[in-house]
C-alpha positions as CSV (number, residue, x, y, z in Angstrom):
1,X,-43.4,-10.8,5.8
2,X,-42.0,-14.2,7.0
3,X,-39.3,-13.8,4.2
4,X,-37.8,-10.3,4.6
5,X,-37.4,-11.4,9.1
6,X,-35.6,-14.9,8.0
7,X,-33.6,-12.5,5.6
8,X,-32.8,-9.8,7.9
9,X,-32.1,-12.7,10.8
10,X,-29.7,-14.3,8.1
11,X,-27.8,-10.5,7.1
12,X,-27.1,-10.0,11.5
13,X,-26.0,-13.5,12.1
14,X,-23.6,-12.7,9.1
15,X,-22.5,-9.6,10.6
16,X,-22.0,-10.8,14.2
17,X,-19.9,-13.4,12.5
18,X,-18.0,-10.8,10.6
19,X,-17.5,-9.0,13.7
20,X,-16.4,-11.4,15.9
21,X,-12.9,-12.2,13.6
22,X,-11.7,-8.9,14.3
23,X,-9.9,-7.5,17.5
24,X,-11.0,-5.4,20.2
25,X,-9.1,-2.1,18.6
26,X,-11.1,-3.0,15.4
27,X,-14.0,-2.6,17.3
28,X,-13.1,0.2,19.3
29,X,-12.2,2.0,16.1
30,X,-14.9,1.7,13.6
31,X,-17.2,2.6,17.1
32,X,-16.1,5.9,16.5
33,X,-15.2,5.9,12.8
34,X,-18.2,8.4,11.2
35,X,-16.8,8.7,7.9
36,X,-15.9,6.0,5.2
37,X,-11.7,7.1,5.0
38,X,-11.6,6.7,9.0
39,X,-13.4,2.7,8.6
40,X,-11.3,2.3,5.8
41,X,-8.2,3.2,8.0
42,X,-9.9,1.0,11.2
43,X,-10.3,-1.9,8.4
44,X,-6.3,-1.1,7.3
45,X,-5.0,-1.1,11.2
46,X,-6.9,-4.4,11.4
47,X,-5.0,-6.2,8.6
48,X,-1.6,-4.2,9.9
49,X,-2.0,-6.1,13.2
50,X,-3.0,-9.3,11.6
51,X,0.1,-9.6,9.4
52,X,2.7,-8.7,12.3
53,X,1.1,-11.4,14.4
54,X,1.4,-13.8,11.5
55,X,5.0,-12.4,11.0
56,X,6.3,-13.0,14.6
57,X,4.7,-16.7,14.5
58,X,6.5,-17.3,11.0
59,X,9.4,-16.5,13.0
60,X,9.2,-18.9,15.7
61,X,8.4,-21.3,13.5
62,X,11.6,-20.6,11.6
63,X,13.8,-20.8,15.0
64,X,12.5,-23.8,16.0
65,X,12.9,-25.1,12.3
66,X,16.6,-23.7,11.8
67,X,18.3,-27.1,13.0
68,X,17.2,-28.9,10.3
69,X,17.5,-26.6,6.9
70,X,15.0,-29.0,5.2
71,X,12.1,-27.8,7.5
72,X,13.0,-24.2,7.1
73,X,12.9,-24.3,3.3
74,X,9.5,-26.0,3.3
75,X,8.0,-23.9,5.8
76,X,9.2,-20.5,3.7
77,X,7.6,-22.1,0.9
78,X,4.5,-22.9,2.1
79,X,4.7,-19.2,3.6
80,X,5.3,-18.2,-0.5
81,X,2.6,-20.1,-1.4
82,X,0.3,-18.7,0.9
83,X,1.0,-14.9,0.2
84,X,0.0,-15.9,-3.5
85,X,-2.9,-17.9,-2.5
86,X,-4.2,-14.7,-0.2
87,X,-3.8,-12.7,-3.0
88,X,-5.2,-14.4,-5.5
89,X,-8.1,-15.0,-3.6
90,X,-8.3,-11.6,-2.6
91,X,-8.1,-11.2,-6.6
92,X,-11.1,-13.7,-7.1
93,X,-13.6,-12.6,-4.6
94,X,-13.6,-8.7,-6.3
95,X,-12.0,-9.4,-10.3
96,X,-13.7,-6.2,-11.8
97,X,-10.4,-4.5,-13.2
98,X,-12.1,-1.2,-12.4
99,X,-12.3,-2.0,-8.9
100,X,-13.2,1.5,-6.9
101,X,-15.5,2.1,-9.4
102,X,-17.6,-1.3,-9.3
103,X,-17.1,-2.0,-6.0
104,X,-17.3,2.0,-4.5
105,X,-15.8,3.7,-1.3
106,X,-16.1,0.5,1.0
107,X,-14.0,-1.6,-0.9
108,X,-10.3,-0.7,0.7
109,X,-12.6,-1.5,4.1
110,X,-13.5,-4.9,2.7
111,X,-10.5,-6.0,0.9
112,X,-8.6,-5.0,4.4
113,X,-10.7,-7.3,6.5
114,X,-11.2,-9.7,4.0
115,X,-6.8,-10.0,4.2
116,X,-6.8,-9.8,8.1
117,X,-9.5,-12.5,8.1
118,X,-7.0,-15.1,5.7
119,X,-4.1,-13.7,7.6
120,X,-5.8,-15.0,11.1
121,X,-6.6,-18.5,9.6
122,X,-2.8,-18.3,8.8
123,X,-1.3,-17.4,11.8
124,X,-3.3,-20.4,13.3
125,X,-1.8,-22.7,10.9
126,X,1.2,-21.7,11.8
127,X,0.6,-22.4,15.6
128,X,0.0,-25.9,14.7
129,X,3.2,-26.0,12.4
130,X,4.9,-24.8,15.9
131,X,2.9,-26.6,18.2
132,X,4.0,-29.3,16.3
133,X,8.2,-28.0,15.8
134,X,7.8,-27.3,19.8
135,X,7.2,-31.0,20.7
136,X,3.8,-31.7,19.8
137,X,2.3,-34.5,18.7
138,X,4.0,-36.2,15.4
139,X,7.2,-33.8,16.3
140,X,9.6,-33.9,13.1
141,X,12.5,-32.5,14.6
């Protein structure tokens, strides 16, 4: 019995962790979701708002990067490289080429929040990169 409540404690701390990368309208929505296609759009509004926050940071970035085209490029590349890293992670943590099949009705949810959670870790390396554009420390421009 000792096992199954270090276990269970192990699964909620997981879950709380889980929980606490997503957004208040995440929350708010998969409160009232009661069937797997309304999570699965919750988990697909999560990621929307994830990659328009990460979209209007990229942009500062590139305005403050603009007076010098050599900052620009290498930012856009890194951006490039990025969007293939996400998704070929995305790739690795479910490979089954079958995948709604071996991974059933809660993968869109997963793969959704799985993408907002690499899209948030994003968007805060991009505050850095303008942090750092804006006059931070180490400023290249």
């Amino acid at each position: 019995m000792k096992y199954l409540v270090i276990i269970f404690a192990g699964t909620l701390a997981t879950a709380g962790a889980a929980s606490a990368q997503t957004s208040k309208e995440y929350s708010a929505c998969s409160a009232k979701a009661n069937t797997q296609i309304a999570m699965n759009a919750c988990a697909s509004a999560e990621a929307t708002r994830e990659d328009k926050e990460l979209n209007s940071v990229y942009a500062e970035v590139l305005v403050k990067a603009a007076g010098k085209p050599e900052y620009a490029e290498k930012v856009k590349a890194a951006e490039r490289a990025w969007v293939a890293y996400r998704d070929a992670y995305i790739e690795a943590m479910y490979p089954a080429k079958d995948k709604q099949t071996e991974y059933g009705s809660m993968y869109p949810l997963d793969v959704d929040l799985l993408r907002a959670k690499l899209t948030q870790r994003q968007t805060l390396a991009l505050r850095e990169l303008l942090k750092q554009y804006s006059g931070g420390e180490n400023n290249p421009t």
